[in-house]
Backbone as ProteinMPNN parsed JSONL, in Angstrom:
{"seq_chain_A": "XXXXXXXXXXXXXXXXXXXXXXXXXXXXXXXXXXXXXXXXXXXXXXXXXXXXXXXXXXXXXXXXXXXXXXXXXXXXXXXXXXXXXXXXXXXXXXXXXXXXXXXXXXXXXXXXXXXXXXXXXXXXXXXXXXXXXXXXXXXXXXXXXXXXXXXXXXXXXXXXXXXXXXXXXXXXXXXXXXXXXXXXXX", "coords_chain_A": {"N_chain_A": [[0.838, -1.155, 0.0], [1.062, 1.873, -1.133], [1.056, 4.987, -0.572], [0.12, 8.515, -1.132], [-0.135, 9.9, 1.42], [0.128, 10.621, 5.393], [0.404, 8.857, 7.915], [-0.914, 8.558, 11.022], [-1.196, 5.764, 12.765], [-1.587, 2.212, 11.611], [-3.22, -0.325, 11.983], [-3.526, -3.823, 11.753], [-5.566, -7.255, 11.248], [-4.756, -10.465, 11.135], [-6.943, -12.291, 9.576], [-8.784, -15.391, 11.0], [-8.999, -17.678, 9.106], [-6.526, -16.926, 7.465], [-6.858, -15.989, 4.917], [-7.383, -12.774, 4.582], [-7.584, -9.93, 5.697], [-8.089, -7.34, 7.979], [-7.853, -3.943, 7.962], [-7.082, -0.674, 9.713], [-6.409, 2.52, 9.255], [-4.89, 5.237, 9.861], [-5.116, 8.409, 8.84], [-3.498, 11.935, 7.888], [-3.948, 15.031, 6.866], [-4.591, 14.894, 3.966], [-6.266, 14.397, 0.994], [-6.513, 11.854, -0.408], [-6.688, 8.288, -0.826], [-4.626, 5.641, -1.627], [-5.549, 2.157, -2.766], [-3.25, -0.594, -2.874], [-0.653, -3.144, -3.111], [2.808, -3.646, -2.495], [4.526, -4.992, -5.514], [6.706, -7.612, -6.939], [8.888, -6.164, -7.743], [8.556, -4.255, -6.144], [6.783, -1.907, -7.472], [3.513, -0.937, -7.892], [0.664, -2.644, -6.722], [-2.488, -3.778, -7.301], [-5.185, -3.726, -5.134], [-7.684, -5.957, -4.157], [-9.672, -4.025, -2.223], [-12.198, -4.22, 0.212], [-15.382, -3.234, 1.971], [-15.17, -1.069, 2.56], [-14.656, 1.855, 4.962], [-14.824, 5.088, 5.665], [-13.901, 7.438, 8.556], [-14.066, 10.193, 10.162], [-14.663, 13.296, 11.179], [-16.687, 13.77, 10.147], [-20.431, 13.13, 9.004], [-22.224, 10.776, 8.04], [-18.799, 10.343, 6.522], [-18.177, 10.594, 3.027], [-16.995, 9.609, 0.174], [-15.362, 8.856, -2.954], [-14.699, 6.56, -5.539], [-12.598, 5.795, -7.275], [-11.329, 3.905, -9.835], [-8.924, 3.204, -12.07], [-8.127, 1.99, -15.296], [-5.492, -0.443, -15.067], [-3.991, 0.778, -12.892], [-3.871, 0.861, -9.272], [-6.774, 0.966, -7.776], [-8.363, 3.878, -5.875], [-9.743, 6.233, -3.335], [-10.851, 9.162, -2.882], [-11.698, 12.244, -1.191], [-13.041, 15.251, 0.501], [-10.314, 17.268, 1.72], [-8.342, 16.314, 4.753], [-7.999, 15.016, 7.992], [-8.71, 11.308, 8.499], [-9.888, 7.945, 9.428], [-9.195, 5.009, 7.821], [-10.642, 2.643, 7.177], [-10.691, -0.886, 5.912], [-11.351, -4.421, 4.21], [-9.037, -6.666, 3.171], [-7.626, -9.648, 0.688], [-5.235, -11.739, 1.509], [-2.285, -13.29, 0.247], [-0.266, -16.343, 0.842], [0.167, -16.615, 3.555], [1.317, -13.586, 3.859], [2.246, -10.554, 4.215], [2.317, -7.232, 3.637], [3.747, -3.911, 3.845], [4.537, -0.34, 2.442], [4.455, 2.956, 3.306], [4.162, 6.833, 3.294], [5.346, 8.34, 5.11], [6.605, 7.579, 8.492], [5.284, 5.101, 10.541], [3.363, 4.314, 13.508], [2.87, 0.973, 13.628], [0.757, -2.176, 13.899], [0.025, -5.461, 13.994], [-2.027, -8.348, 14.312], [-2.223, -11.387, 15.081], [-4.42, -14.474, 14.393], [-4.445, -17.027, 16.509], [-4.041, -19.582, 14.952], [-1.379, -18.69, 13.569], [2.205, -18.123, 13.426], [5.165, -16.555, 14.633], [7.529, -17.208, 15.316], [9.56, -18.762, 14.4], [12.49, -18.518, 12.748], [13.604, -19.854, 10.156], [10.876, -20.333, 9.431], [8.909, -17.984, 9.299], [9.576, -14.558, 8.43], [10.13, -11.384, 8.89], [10.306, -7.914, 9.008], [12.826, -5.889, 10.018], [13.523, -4.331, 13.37], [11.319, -5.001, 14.244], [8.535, -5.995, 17.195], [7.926, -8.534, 18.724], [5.334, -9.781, 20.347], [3.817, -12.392, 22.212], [0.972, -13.06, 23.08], [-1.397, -14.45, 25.842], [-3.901, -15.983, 24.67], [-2.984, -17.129, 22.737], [-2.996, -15.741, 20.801], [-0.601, -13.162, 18.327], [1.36, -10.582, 18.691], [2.274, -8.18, 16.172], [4.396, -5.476, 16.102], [5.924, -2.311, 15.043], [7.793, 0.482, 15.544], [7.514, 4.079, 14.575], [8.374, 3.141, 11.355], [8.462, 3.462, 8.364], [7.829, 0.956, 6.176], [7.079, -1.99, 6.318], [7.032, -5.681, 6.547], [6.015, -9.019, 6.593], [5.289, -11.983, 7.07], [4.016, -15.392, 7.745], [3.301, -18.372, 9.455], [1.371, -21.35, 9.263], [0.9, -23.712, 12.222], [0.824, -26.303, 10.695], [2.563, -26.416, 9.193], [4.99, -25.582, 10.11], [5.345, -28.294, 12.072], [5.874, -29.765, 9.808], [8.163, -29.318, 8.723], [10.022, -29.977, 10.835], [9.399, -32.238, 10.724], [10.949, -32.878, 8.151], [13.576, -31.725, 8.929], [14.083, -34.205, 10.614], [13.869, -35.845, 9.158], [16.04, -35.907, 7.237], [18.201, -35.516, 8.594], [18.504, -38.859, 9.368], [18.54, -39.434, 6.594], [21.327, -38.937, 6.148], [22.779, -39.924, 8.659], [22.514, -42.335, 7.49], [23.888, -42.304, 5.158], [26.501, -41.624, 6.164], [27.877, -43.685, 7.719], [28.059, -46.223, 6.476], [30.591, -45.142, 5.5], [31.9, -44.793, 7.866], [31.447, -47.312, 9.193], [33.74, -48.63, 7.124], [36.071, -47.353, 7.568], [36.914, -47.804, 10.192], [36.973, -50.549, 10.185], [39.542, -50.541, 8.287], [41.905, -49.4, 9.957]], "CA_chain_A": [[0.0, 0.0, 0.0], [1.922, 2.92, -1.56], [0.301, 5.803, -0.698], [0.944, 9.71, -0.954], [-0.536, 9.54, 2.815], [1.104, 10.498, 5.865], [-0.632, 8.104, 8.899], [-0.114, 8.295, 12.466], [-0.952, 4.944, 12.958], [-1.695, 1.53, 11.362], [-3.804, -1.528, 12.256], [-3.812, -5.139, 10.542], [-5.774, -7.845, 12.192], [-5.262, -11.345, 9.808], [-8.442, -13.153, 10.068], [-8.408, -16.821, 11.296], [-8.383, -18.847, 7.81], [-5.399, -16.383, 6.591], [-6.995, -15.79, 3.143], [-7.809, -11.809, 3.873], [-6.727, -8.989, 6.91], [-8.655, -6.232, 7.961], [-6.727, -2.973, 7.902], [-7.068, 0.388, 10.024], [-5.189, 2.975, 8.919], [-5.165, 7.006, 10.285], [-4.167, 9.819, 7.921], [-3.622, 13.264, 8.192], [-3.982, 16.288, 5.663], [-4.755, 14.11, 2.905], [-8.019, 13.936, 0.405], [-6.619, 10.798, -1.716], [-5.661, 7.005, -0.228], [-4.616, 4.035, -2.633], [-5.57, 0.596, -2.005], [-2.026, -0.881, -3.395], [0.161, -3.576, -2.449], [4.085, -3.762, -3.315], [4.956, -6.093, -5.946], [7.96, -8.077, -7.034], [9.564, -5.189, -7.745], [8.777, -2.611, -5.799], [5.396, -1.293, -7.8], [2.392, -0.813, -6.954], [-0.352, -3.809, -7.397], [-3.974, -3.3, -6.934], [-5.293, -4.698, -4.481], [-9.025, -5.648, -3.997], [-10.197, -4.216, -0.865], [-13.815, -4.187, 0.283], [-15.903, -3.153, 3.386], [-14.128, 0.53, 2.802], [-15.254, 2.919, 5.731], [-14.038, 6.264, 5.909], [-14.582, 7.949, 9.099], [-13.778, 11.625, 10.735], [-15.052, 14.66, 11.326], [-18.126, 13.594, 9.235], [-20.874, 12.063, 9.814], [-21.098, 9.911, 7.505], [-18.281, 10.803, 6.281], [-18.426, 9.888, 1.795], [-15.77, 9.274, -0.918], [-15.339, 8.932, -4.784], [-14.122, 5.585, -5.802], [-11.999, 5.538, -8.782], [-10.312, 2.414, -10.504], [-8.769, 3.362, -13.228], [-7.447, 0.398, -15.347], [-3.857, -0.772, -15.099], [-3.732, 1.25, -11.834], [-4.361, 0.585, -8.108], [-8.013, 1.847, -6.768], [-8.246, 4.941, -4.886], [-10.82, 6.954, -2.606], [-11.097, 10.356, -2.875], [-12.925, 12.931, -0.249], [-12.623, 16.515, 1.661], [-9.111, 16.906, 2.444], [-8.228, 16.284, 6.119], [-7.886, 13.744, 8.959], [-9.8, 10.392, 8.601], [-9.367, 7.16, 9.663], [-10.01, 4.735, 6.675], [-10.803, 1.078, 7.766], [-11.067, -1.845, 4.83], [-10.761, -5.587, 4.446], [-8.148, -7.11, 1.566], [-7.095, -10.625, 0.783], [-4.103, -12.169, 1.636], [-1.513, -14.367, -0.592], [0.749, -16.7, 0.636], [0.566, -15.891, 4.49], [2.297, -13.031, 3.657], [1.49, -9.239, 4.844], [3.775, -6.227, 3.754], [3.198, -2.147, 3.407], [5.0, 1.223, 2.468], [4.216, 4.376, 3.49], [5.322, 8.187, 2.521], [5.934, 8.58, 6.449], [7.037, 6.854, 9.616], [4.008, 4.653, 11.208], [3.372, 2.924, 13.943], [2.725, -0.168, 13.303], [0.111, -3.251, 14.841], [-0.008, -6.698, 12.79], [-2.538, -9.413, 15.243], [-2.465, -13.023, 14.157], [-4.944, -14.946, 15.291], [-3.887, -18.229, 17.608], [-3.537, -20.7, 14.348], [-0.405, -18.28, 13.108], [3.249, -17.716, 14.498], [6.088, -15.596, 13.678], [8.4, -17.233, 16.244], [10.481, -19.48, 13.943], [13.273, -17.748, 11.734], [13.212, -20.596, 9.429], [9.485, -20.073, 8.116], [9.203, -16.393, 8.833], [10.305, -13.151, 7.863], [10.106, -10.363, 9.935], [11.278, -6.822, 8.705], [13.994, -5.126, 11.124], [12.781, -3.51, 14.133], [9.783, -5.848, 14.924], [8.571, -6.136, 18.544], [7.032, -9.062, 18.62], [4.682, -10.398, 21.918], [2.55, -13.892, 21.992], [-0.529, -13.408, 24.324], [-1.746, -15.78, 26.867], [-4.447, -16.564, 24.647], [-1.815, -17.56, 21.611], [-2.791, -14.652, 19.727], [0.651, -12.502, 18.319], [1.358, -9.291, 17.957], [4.068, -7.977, 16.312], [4.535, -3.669, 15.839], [7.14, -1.245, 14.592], [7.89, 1.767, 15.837], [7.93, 4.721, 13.358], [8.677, 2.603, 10.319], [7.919, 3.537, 6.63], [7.218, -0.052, 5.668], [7.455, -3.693, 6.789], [6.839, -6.644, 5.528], [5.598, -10.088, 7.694], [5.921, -13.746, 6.765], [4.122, -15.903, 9.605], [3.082, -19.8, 8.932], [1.013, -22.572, 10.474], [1.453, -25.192, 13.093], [1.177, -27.634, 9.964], [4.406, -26.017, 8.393], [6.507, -26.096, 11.321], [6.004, -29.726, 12.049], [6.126, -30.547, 8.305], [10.0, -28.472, 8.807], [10.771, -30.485, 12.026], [9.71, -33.778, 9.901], [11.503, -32.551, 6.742], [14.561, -32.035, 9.507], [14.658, -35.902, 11.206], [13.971, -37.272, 7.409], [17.296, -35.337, 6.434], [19.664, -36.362, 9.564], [18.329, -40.084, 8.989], [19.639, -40.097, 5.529], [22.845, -37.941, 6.455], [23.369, -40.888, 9.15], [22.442, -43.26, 6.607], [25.047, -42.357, 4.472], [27.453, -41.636, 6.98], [27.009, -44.74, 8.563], [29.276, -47.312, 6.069], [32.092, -44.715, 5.289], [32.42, -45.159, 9.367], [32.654, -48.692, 9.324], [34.547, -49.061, 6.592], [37.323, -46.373, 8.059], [36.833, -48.451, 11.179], [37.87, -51.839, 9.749], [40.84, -50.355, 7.938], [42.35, -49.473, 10.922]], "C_chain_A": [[0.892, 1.229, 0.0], [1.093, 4.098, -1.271], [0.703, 7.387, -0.031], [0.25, 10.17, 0.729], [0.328, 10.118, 3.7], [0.016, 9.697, 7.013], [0.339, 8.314, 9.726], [0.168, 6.756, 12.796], [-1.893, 3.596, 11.842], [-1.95, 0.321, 11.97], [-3.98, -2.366, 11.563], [-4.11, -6.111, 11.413], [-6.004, -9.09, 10.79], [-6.423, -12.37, 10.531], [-7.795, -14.721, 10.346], [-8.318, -17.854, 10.332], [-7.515, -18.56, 7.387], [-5.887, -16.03, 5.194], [-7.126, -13.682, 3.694], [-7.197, -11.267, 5.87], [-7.694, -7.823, 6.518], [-7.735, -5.081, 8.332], [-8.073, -1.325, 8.961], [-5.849, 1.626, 9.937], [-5.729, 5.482, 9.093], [-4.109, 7.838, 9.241], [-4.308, 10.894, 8.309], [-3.364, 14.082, 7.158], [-3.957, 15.506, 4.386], [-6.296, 14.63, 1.905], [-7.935, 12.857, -0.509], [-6.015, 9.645, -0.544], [-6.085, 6.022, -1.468], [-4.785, 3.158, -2.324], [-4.3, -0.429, -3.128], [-0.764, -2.047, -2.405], [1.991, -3.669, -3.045], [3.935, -5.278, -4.401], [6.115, -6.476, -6.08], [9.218, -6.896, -6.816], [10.218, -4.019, -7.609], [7.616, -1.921, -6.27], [4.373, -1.643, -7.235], [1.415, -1.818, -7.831], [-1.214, -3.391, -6.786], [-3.898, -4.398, -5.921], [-6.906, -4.907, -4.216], [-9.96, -5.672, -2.754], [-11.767, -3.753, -1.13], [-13.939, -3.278, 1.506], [-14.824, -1.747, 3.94], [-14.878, 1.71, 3.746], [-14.418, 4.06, 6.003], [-14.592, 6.913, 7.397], [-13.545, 8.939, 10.146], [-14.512, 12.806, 11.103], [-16.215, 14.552, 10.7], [-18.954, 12.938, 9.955], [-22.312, 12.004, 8.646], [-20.089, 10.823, 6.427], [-18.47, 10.059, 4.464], [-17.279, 10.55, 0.724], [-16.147, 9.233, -2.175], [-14.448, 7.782, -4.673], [-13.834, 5.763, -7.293], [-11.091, 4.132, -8.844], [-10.371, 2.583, -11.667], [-7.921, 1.779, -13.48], [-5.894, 0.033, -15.767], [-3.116, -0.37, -14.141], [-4.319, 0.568, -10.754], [-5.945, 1.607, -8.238], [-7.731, 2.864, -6.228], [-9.824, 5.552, -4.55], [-10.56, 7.838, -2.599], [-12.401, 11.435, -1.742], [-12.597, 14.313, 0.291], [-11.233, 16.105, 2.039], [-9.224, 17.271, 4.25], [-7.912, 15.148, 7.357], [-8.814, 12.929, 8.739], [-9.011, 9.306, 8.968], [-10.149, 5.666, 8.695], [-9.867, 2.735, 7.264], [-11.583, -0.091, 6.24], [-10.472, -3.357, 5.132], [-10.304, -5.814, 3.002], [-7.633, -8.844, 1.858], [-5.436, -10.469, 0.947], [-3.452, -13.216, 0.489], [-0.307, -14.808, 0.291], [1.109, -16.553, 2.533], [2.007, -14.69, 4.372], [1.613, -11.343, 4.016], [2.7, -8.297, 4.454], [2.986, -4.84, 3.453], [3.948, -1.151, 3.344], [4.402, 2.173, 2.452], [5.371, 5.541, 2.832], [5.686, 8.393, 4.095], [6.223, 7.593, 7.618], [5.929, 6.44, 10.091], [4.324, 4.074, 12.321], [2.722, 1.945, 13.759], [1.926, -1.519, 13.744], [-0.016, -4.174, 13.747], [-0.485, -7.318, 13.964], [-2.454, -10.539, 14.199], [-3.416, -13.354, 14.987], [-3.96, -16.4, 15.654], [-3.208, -19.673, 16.144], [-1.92, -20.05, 13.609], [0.37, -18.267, 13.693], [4.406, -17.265, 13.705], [7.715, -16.036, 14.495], [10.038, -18.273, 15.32], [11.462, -18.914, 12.843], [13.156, -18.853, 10.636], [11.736, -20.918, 8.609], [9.005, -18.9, 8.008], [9.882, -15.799, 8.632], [9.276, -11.902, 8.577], [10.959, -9.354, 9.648], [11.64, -6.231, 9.995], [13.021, -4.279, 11.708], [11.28, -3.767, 14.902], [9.437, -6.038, 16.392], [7.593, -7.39, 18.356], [6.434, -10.038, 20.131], [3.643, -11.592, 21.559], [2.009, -13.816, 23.511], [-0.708, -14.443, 25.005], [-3.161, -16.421, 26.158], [-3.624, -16.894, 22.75], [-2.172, -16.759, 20.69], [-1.355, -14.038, 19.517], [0.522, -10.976, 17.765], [2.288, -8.686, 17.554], [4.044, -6.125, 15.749], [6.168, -3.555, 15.996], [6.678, 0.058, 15.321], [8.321, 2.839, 14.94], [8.77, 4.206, 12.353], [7.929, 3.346, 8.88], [7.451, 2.598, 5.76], [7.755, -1.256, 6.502], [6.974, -4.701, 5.858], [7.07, -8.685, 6.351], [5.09, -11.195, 6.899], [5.359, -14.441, 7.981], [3.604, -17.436, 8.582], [2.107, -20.579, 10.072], [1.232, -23.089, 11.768], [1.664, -26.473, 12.01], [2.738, -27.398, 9.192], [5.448, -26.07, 9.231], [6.623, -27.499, 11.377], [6.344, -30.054, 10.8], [7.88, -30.037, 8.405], [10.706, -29.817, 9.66], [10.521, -31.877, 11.273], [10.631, -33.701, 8.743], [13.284, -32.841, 7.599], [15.383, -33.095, 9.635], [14.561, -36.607, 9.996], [15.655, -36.327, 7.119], [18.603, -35.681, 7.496], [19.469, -38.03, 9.562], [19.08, -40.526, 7.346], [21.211, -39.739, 5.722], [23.749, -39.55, 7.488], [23.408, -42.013, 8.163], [23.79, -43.398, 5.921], [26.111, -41.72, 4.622], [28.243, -42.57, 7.452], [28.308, -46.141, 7.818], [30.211, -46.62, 5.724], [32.572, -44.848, 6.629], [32.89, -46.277, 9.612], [33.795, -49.009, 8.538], [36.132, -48.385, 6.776], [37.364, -46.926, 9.079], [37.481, -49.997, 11.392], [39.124, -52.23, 9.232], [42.082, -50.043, 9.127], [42.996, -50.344, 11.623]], "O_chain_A": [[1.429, 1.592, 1.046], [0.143, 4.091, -2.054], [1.292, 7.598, 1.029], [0.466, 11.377, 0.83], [1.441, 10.316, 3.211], [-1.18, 9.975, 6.924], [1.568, 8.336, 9.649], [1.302, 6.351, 13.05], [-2.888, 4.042, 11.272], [-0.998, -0.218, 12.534], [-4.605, -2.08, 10.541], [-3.355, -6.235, 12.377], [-6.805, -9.002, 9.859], [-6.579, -12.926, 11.618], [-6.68, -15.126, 10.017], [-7.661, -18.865, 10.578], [-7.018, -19.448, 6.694], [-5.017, -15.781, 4.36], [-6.794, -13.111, 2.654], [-6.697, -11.906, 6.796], [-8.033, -7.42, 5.405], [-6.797, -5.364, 9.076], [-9.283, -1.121, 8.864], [-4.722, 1.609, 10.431], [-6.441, 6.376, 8.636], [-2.899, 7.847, 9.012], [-5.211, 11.097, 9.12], [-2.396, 13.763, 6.467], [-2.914, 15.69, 3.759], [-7.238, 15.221, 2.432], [-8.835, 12.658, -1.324], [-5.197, 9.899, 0.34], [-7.146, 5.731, -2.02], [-4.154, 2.913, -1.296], [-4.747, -0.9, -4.174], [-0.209, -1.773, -1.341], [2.128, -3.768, -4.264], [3.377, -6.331, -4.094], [6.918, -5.829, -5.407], [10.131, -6.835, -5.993], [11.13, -3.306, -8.027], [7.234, -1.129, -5.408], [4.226, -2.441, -6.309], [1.316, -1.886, -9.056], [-1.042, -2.685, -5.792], [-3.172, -5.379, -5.761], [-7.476, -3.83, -4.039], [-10.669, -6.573, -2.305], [-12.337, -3.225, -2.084], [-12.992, -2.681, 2.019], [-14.152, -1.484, 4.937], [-15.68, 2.452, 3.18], [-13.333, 3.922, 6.568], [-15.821, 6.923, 7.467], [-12.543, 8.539, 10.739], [-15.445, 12.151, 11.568], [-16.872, 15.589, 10.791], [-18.755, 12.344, 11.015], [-23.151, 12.888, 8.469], [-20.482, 11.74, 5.706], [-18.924, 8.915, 4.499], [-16.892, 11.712, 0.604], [-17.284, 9.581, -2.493], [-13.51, 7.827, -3.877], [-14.626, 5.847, -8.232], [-10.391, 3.575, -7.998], [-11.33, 2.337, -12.397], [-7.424, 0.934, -12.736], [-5.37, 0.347, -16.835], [-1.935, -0.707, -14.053], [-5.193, -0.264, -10.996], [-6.041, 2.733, -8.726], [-6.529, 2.901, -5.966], [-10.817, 5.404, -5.262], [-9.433, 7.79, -2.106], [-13.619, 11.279, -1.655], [-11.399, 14.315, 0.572], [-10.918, 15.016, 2.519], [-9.896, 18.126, 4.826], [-7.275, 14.242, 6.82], [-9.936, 13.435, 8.702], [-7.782, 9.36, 8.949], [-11.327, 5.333, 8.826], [-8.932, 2.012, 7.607], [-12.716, 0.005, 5.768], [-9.548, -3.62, 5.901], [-10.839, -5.403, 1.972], [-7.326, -9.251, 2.979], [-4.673, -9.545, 0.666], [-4.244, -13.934, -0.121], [0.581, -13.998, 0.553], [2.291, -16.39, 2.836], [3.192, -14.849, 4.665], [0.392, -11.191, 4.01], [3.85, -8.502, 4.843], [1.869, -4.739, 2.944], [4.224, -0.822, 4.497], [3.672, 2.367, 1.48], [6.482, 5.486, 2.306], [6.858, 8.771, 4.084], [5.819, 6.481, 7.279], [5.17, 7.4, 10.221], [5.336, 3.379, 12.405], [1.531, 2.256, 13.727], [2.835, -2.271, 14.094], [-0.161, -3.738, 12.605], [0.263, -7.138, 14.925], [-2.573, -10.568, 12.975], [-3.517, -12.849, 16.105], [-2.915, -16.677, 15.067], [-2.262, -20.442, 16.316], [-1.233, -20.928, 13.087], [0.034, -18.372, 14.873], [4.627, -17.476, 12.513], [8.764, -15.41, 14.341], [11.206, -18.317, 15.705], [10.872, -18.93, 11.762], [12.155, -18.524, 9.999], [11.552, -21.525, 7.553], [8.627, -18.505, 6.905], [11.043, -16.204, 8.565], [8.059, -11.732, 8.661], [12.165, -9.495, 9.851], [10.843, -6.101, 10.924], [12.089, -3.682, 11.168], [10.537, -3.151, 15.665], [10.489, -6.353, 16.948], [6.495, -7.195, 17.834], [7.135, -10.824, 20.769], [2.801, -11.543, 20.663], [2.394, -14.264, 24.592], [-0.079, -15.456, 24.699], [-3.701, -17.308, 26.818], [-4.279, -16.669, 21.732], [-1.679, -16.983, 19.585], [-0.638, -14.283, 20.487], [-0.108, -10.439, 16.854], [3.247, -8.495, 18.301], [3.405, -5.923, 14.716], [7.088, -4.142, 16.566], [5.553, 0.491, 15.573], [9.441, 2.703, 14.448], [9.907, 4.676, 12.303], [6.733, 3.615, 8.775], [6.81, 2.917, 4.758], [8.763, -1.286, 7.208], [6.613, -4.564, 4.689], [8.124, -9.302, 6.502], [4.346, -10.931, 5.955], [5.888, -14.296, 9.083], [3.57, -17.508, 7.353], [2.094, -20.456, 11.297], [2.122, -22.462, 12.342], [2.404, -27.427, 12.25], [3.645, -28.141, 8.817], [6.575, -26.53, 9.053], [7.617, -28.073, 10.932], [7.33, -30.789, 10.743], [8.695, -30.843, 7.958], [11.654, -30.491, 9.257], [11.481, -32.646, 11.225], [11.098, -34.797, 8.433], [14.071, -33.709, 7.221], [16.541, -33.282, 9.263], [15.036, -37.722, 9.777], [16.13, -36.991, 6.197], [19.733, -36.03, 7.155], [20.542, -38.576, 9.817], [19.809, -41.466, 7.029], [22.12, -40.473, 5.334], [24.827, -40.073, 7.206], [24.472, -42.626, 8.076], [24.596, -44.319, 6.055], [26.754, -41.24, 3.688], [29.423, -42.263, 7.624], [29.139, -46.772, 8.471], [31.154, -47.371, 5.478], [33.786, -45.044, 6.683], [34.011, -46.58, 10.02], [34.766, -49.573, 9.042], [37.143, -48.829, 6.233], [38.466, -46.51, 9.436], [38.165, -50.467, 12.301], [39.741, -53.289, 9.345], [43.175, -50.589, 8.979], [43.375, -50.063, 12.76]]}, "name": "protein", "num_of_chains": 1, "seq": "XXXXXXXXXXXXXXXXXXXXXXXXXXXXXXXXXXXXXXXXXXXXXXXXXXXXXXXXXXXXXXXXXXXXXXXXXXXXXXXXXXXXXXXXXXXXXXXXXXXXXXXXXXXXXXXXXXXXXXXXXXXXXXXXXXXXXXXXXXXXXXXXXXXXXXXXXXXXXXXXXXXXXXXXXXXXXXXXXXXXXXXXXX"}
């Protein structure tokens, strides 16, 4: 989410199947926000958010939806403070965002996610990350410009930790007669 924006703060809560994340996100002196995710390269990919509420100083507060084609979406409204709340799918348990200013930052998992294993996540620099007493996680930045969050299963870790003991079983395997046979020469 590229956007000429400046936000105080940022909320992402990924829902419990992982397919989609609801977003809160505060701006200031603005009248345009993009709905945009990075791609491969660094550009900006549409992204198709829904359940778009704008709300500030209004009441109700109302927008202009444009989607032009080959571009990201955008909302348009009164310039000024709002706080724009939408839900977007997910790909890939995977979560990332740039800003034009420093945010802070909230990312919740619910209880079936975890960010604790360096080996299946990714976790951009500067992450704080806390696991609740009811196995929810939360992981925030402090005035960051973007991040970018990687979390996985419980079925992907064990599938790792089985992938592990199948890979030191063959390693001994075929360890195993260059030992004896350096053993008998002797």
């Amino acid at each position: 989410m590229l956007s000429p924006v400046g936000a105080l703060s940022a909320d992402y809560t990924v829902l419990p199947n992982g397919t989609a994340y609801t977003a809160s996100v505060q701006i200031s002196d603005v009248a345009r926000y993009e709905f945009a995710d990075v791609g491969l390269l660094g550009e900006n990919v549409p992204i198709n958010a829904g359940n778009i509420r704008l709300s500030g100083n209004c009441s109700p507060c109302e927008y202009n939806w444009s989607s032009p084609w080959g571009s990201p979406p955008f909302i348009t409204f009164p310039q000024g403070n709002y706080t724009i709340s939408y839900m977007a799918p997910l790909r890939d348990n995977h979560l990332q965002a740039n800003y034009g200013k420093a945010y802070l930052v909230n990312v919740t998992l619910p209880q079936e996610f975890d960010v604790r294993n360096p080996l299946l996540a990714g976790i951009s620099i500067g992450a704080n990350v806390t696991r609740h007493e009811d196995n929810t996680t939360q992981v925030t930045w402090n005035k960051t410009a973007s991040f970018d969050l990687r979390f996985y299963t419980q079925s992907r870790e064990s599938l790792l930790y089985m992938f592990g003991n199948f890979m030191i079983i063959v390693a001994i395997a075929l360890l195993l007669p260059f030992l004896l046979m350096r053993k008998k020469s002797e």
